[in-house]
PQR file with spaces between the fields and no chain letter, atoms N, CA, C, O and H, PARSE charges and radii, in Angstrom:
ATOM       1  N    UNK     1       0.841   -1.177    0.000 -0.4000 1.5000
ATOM       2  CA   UNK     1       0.000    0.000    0.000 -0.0000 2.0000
ATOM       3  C    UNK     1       0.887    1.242    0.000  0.5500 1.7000
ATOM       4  O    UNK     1       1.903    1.207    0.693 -0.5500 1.4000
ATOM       5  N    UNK     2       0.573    2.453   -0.786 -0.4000 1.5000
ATOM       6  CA   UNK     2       1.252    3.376   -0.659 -0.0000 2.0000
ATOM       7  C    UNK     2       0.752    4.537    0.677  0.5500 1.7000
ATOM       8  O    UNK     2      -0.252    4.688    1.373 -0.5500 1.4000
ATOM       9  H    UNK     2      -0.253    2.481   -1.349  0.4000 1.0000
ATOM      10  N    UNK     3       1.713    5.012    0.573 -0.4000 1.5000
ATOM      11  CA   UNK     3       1.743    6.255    1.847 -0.0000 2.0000
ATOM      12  C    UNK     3       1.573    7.402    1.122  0.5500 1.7000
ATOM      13  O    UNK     3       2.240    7.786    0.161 -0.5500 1.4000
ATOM      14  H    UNK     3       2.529    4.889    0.007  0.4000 1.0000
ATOM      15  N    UNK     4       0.318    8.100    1.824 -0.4000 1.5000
ATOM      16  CA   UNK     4       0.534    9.344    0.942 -0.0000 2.0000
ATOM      17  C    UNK     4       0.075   10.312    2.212  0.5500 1.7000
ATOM      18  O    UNK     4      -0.439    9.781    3.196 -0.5500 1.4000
ATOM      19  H    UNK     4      -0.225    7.788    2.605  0.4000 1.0000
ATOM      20  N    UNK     5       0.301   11.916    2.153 -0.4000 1.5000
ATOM      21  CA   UNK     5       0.201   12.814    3.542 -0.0000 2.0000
ATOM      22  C    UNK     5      -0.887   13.735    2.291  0.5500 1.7000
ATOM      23  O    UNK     5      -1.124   13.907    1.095 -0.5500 1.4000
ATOM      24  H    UNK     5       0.719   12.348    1.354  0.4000 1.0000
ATOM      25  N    UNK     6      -1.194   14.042    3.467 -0.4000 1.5000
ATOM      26  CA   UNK     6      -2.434   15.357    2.716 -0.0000 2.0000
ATOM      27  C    UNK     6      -2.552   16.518    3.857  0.5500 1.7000
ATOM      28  O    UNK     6      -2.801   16.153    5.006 -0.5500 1.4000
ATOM      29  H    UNK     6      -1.001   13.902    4.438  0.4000 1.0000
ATOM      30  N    UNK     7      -2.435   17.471    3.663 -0.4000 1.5000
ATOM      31  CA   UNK     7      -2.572   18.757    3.884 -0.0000 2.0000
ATOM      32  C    UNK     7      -4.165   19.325    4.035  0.5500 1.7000
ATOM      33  O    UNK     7      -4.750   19.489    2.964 -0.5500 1.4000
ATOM      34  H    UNK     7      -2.233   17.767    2.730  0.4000 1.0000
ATOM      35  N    UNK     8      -4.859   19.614    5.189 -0.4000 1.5000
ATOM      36  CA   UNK     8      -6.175   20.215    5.372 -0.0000 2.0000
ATOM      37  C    UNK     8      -6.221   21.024    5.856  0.5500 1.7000
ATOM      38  O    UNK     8      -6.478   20.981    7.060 -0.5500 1.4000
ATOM      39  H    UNK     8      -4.384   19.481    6.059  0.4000 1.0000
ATOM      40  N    UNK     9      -5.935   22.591    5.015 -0.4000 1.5000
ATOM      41  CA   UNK     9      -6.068   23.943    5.974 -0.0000 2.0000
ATOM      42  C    UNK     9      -7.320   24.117    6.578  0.5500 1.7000
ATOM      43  O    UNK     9      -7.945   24.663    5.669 -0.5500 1.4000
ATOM      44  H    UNK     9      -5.727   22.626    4.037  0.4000 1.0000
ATOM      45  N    UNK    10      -7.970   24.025    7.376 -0.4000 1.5000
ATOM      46  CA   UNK    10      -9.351   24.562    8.262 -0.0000 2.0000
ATOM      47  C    UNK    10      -9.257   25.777    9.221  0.5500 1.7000
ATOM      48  O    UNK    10      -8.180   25.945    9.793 -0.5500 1.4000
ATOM      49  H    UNK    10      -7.462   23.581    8.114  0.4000 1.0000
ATOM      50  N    UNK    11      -9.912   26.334    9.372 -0.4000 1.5000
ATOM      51  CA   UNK    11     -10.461   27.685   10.166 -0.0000 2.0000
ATOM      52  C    UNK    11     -11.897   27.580   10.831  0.5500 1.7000
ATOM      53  O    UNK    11     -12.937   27.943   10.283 -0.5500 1.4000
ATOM      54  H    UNK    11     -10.787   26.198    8.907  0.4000 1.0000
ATOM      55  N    UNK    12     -11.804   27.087   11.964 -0.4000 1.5000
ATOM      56  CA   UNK    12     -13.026   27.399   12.689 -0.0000 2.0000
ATOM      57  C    UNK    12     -14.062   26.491   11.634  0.5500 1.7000
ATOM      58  O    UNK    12     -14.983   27.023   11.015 -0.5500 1.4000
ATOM      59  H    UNK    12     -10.958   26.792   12.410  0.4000 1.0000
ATOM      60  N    UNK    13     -13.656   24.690   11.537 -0.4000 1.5000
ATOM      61  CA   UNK    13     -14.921   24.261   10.220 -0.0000 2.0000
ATOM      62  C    UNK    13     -14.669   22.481   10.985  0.5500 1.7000
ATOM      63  O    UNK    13     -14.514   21.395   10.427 -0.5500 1.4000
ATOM      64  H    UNK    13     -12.908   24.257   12.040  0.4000 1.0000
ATOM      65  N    UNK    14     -14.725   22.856   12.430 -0.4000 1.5000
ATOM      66  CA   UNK    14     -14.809   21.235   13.028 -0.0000 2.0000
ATOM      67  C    UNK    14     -16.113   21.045   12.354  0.5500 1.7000
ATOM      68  O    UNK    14     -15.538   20.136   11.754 -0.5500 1.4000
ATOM      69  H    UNK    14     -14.851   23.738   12.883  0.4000 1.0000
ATOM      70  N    UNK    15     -17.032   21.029   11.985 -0.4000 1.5000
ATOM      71  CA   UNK    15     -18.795   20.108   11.943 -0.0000 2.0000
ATOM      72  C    UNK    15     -17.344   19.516   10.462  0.5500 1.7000
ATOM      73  O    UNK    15     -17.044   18.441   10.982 -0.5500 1.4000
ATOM      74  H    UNK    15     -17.499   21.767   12.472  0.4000 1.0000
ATOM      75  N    UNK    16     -16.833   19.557    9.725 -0.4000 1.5000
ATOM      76  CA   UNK    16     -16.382   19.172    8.182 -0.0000 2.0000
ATOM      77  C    UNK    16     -15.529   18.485    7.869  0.5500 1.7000
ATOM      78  O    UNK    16     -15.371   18.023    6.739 -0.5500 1.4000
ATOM      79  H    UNK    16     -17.076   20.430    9.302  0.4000 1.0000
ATOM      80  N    UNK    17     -14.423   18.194    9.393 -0.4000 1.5000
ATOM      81  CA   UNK    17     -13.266   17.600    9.354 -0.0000 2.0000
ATOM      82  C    UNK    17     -13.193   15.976    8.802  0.5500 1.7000
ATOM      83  O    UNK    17     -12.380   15.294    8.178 -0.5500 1.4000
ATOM      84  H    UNK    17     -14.552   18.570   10.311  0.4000 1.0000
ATOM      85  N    UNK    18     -14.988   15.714    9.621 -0.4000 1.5000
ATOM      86  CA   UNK    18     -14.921   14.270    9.654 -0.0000 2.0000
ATOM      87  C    UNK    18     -15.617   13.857    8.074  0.5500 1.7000
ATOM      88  O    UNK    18     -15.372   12.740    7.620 -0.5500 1.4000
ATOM      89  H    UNK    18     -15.648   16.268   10.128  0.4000 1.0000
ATOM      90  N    UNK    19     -16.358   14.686    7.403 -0.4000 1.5000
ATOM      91  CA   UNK    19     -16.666   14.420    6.416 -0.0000 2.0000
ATOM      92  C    UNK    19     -15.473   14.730    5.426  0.5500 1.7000
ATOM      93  O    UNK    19     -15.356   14.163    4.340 -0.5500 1.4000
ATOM      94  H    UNK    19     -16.557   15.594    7.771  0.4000 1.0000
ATOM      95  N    UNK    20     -14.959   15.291    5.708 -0.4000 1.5000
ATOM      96  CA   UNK    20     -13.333   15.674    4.685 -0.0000 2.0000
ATOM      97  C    UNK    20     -12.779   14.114    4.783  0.5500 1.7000
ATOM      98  O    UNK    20     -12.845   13.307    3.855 -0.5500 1.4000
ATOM      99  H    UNK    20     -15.054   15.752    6.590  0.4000 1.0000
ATOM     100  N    UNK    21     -12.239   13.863    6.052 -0.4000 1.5000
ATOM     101  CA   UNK    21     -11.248   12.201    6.403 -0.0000 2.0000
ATOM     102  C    UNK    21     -11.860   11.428    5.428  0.5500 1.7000
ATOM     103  O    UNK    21     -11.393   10.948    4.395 -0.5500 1.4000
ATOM     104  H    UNK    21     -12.185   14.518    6.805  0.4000 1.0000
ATOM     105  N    UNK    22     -13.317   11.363    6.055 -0.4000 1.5000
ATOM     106  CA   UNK    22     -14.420    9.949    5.245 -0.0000 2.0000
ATOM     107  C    UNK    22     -14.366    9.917    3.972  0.5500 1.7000
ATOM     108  O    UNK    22     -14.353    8.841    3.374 -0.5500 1.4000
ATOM     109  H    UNK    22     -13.696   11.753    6.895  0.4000 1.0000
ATOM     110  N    UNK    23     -14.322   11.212    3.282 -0.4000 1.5000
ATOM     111  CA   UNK    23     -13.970   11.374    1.698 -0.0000 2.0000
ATOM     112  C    UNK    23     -12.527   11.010    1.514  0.5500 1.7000
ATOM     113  O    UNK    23     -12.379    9.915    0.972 -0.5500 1.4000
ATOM     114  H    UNK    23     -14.333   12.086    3.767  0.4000 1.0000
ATOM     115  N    UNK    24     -11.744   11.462    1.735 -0.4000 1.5000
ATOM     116  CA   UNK    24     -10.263   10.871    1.381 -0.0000 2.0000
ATOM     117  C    UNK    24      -9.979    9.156    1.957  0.5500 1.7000
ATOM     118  O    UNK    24      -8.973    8.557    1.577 -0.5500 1.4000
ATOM     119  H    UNK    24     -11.864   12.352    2.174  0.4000 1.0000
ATOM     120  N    UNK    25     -10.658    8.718    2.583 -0.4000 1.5000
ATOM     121  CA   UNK    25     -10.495    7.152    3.210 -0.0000 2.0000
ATOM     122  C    UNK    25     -11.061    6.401    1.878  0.5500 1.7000
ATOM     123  O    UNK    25     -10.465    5.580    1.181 -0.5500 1.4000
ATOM     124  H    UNK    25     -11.475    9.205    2.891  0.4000 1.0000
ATOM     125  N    UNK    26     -12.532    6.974    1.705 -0.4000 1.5000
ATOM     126  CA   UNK    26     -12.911    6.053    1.032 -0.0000 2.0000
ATOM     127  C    UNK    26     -12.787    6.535   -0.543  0.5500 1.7000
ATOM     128  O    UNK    26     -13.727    6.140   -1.233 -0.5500 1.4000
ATOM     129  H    UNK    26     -13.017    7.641    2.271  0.4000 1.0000
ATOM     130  N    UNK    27     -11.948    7.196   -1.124 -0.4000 1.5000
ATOM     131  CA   UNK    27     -11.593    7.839   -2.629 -0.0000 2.0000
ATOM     132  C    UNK    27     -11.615    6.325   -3.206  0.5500 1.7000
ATOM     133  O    UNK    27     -11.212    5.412   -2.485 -0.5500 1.4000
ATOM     134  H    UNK    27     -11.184    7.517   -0.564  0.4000 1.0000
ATOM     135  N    UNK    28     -12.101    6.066   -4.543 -0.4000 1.5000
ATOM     136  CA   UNK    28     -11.819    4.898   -4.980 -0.0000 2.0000
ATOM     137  C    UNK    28     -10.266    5.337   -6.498  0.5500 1.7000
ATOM     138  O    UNK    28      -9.639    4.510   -7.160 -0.5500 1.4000
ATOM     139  H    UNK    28     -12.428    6.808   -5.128  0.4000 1.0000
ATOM     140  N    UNK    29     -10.219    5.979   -6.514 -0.4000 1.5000
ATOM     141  CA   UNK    29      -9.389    6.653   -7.817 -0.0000 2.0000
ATOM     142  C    UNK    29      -8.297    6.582   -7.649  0.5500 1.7000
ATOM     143  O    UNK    29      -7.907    7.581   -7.044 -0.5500 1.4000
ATOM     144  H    UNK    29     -10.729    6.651   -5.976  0.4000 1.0000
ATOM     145  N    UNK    30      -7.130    5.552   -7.977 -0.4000 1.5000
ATOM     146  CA   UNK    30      -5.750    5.301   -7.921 -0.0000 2.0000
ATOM     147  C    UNK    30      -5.227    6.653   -8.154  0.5500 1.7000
ATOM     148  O    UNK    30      -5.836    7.560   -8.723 -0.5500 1.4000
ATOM     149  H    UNK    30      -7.446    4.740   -8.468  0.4000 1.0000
ATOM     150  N    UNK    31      -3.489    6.727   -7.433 -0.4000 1.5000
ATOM     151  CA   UNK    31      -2.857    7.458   -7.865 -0.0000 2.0000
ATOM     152  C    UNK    31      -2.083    7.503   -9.246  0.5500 1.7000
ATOM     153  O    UNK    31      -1.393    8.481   -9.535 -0.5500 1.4000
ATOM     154  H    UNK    31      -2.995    5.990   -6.971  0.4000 1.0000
């Protein structure tokens, strides 16, 4: 499996964090 880091600038947008993670966990689209 590859390793990859991602960068999430936020400002005051906790309700979005967890829907941001859940989208990048479950991406189906190879690098």
């Amino acid at each position: 499996m590859m390793k990859v880091s991602v960068v999430i600038p936020v400002y005051n947008e906790e309700k979005l964090i967890k829907n941001c993670l859940d989208s990048l966990m479950n991406q189906t689209e190879k690098p």
